[in-house]
FIFILO-372721 format. One record per residue (C-alpha): residue in one letter; x, y, z. Coordinates in steps of 0.2 Angstrom, whole numbers, plus 5000, padded with zeros to 4 digits. Layout:
<recs>
REC / rest / x / y / z
REC / A / X / Y / Z .
...
</recs>
This chain:
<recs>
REC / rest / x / y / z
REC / X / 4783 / 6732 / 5583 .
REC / X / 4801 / 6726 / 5589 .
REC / X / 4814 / 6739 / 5589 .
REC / X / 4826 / 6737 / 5575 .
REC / X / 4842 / 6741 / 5587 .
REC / X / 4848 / 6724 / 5595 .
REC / X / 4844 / 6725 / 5613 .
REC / X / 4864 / 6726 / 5619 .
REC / X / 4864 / 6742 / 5612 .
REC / X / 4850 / 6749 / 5619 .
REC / X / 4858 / 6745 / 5634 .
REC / X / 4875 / 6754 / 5629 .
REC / X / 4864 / 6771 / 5624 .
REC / X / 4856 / 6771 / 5637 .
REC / X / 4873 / 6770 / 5649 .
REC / X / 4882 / 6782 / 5635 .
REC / X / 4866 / 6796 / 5639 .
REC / X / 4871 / 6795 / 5658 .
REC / X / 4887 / 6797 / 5654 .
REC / X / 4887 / 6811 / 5641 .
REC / X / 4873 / 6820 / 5653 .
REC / X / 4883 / 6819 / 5667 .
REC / X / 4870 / 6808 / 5678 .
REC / X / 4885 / 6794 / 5678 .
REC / X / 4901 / 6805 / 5680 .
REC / X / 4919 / 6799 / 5682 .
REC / X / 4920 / 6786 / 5696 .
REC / X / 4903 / 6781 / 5696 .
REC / X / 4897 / 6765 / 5698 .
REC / X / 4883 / 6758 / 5686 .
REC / X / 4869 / 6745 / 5688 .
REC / X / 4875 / 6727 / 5689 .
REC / X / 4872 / 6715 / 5675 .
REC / X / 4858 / 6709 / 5684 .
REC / X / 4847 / 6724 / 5686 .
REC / X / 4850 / 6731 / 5667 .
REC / X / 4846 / 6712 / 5662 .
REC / X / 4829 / 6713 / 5673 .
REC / X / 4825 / 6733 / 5668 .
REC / X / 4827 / 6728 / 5647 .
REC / X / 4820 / 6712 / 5650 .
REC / X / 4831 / 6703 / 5641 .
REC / X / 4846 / 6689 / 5645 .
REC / X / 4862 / 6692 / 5659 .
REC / X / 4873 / 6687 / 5643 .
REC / X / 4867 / 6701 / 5633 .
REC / X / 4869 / 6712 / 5649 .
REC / X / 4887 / 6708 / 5648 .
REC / X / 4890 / 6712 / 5630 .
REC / X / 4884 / 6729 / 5634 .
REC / X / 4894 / 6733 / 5647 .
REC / X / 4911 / 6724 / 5639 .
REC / X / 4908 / 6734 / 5623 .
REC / X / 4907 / 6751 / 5634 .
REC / X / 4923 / 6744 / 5644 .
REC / X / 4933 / 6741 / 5627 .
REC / X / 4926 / 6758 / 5623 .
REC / X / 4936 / 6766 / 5637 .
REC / X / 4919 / 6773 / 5645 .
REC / X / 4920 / 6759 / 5658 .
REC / X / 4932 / 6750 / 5669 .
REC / X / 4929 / 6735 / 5679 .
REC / X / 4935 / 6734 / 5696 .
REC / X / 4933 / 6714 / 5702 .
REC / X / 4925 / 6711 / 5717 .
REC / X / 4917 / 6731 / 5718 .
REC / X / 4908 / 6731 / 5701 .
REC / X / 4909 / 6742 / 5684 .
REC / X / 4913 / 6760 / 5684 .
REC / X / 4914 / 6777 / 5675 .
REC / X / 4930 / 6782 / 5667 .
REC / X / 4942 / 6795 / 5664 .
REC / X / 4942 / 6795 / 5646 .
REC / X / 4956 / 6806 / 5646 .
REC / X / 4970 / 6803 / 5630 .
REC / X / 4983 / 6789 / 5638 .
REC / X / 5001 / 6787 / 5637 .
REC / X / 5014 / 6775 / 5645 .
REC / X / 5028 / 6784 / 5657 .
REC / X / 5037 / 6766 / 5655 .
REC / X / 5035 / 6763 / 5637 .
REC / X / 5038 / 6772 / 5620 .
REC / X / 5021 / 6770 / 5610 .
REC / X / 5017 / 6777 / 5592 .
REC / X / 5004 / 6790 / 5595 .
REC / X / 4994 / 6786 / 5581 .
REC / X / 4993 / 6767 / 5587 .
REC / X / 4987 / 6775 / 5604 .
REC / X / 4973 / 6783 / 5595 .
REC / X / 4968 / 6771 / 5585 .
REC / X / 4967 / 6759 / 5598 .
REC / X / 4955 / 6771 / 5609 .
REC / X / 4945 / 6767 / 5589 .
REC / X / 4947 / 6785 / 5585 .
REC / X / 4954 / 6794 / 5570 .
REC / X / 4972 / 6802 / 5573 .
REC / X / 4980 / 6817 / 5563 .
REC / X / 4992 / 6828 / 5562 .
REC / X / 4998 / 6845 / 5557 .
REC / X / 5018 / 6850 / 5555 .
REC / X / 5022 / 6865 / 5559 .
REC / X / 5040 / 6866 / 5556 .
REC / X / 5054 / 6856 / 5549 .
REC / X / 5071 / 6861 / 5548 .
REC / X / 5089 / 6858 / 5549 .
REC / X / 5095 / 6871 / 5563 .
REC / X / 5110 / 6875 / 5574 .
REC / X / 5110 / 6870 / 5592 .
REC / X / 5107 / 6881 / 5606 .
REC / X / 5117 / 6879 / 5624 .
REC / X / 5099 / 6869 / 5628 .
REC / X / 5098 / 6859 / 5616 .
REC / X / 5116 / 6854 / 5614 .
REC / X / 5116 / 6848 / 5631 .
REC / X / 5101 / 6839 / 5631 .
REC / X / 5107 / 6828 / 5614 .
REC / X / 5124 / 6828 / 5618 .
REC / X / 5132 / 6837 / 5604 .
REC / X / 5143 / 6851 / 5604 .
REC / X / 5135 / 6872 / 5603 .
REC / X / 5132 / 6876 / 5586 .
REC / X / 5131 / 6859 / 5578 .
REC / X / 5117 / 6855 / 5563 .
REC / X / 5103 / 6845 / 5570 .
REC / X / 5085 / 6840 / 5563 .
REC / X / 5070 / 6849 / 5573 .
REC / X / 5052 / 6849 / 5571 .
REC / X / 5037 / 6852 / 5579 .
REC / X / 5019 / 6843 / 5576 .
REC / X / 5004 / 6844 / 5585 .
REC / X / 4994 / 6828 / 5584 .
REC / X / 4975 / 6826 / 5585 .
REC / X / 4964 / 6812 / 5593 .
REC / X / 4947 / 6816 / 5582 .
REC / X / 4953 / 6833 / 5577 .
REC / X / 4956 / 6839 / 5594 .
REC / X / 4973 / 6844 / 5598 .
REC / X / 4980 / 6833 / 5612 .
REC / X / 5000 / 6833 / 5609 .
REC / X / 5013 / 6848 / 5603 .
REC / X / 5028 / 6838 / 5600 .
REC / X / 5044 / 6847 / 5599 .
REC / X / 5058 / 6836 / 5592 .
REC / X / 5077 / 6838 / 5590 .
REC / X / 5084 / 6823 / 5580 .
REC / X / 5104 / 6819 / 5579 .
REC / X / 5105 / 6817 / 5560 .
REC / X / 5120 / 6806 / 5562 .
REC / X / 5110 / 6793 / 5565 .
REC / X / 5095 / 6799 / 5556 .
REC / X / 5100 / 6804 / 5542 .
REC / X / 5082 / 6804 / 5532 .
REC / X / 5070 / 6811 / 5548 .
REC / X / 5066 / 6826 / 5538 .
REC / X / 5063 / 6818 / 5522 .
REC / X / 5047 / 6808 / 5530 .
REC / X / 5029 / 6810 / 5526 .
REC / X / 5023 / 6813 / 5543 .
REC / X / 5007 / 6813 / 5539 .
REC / X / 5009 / 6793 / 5537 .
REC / X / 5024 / 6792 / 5549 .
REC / X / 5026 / 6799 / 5567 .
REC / X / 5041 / 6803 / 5574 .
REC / X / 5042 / 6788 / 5583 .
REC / X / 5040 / 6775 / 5569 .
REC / X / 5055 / 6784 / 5560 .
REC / X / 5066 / 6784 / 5576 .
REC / X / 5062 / 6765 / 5578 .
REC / X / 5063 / 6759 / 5562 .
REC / X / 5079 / 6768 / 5561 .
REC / X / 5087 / 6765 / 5578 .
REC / X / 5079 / 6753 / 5588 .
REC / X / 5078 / 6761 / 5605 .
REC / X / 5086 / 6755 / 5620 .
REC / X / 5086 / 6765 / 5631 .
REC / X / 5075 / 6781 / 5635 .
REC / X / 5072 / 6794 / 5649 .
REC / X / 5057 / 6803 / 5655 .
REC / X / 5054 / 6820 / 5665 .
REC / X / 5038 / 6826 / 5669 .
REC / X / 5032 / 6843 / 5675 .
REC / X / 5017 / 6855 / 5675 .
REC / X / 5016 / 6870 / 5666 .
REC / X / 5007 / 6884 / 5658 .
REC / X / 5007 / 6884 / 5639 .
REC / X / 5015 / 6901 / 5633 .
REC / X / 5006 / 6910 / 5617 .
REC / X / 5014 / 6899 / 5604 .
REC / X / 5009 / 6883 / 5612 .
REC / X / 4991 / 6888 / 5617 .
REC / X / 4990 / 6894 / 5601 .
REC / X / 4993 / 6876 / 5593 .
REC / X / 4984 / 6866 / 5606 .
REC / X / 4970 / 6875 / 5605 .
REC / X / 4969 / 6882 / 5621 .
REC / X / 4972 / 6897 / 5634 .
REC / X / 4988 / 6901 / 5642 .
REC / X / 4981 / 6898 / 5659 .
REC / X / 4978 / 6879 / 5653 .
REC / X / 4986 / 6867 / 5665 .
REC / X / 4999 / 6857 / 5654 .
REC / X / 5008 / 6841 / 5658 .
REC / X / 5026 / 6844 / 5648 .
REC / X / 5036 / 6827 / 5644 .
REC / X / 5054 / 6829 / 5642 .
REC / X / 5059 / 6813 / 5634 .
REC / X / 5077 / 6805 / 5628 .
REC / X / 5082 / 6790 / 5617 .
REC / X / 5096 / 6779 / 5614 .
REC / X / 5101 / 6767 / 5602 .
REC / X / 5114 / 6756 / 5611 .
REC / X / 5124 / 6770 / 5615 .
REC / X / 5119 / 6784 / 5605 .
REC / X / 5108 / 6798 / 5611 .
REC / X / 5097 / 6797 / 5597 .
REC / X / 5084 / 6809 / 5601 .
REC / X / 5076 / 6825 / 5614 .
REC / X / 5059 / 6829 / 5613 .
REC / X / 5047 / 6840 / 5624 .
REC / X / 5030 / 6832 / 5622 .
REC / X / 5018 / 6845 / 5629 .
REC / X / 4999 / 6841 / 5634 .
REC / X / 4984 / 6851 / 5638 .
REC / X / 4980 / 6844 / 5657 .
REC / X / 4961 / 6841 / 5653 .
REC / X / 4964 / 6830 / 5641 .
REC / X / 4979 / 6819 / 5646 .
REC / X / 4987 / 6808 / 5658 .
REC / X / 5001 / 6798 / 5661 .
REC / X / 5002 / 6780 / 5668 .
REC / X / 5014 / 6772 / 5678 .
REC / X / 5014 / 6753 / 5682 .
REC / X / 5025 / 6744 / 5694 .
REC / X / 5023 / 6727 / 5699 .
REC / X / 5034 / 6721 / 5714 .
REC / X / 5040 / 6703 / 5719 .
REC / X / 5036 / 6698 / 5737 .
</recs>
């Protein structure tokens, strides 16, 4: 009797058990079309759709000329960009979520004043979310909002709305500045991410503008074992 599961994915399970045992890790380089094709007995075409389906997965990369590898599936974000988290997520096809932990008008302190270009002591919006890819913590964002240009950011339902899709829809974004460092997560972060404080963390300081208005400072914090950041360049010769 015919197995009921279509013969690409048998191929695809049988890559993912090698993956998830840890007989393919990261970096490693899988059987070519041609030899899953001959070892399942069936066409180089349905080989392919395998293999694609496990690359559009994010379990796989292709690398022309040298063949189809393991990945990093590692949580992704742009260093050039300013992406919507819950369109990152939901483009990897898992589910995102969110939890705020607070949301406030408060006072700036010397740090943040400086940061959003305020004056000490002026009222600005702050909050701090942690957002989840498949329920597991990935991002602790802490956000400090000039209200003069947003004036409704604490009024959103965040739960349908990041940050970010406020911000744009509000002020569309110009301009924006990244800072990147390592850390170690003190108590209250570990404790929202879910993780010890001797967790590696990569801390994002990030700025936006709106023409030019400093709209926005947020310090994006993320466990180290389940995040990186991309950078692309392309140069002219």
């Amino acid at each position: 009797m015919a197995s009921p599961v279509p013969r690409y994915r048998q191929i695809e399970e049988f890559l993912l058990e090698k993956i998830r045992s840890g007989t393919y890790p990261v970096n490693h380089q899988i059987p070519p079309e041609e030899q899953l094709a001959r070892d399942f007995h069936v066409s180089r075409m349905t080989a392919n759709k395998a293999i694609r389906d496990l690359v559009q997965g994010g379990y796989l990369v292709r690398q022309p000329g040298l063949g189809t590898f393991v990945t990093d599936r590692k949580a992704e974000s742009s260093l050039h960009e300013v992406l919507n988290i819950a369109a990152e997520v939901r483009g990897r096809g898992n589910t995102y979520g969110n939890t705020v932990l607070s949301r406030e008008a408060i006072e700036a302190d010397d740090e943040v004043a400086l940061r959003l270009g305020v004056r000490l002591g002026t009222r600005v919006f702050h909050t701090m979310i942690v957002h989840r890819e498949n329920d597991v913590p990935i991002q602790l964002e802490e956000r400090f909002v000039n209200p003069k240009w947003v004036p409704d950011y604490l009024k959103t339902d965040f739960s349908r709305h990041t940050p970010n899709e406020v911000l744009v829809a509000a002020c569309p974004i110009s301009d924006v500045e990244h800072v990147v460092e390592a850390i170690l997560a003190d108590p209250q972060t570990a404790a929202a991410l879910d993780i010890t404080t001797i967790t590696p963390c990569l801390l994002m300081i990030r700025r936006t503008w709106s023409d030019e208005h400093l709209i926005s400072y947020a310090r994006l914090t993320h466990p180290g074992d389940r995040y990186k950041l991309r950078s692309t360049l392309r140069t002219r010769l």
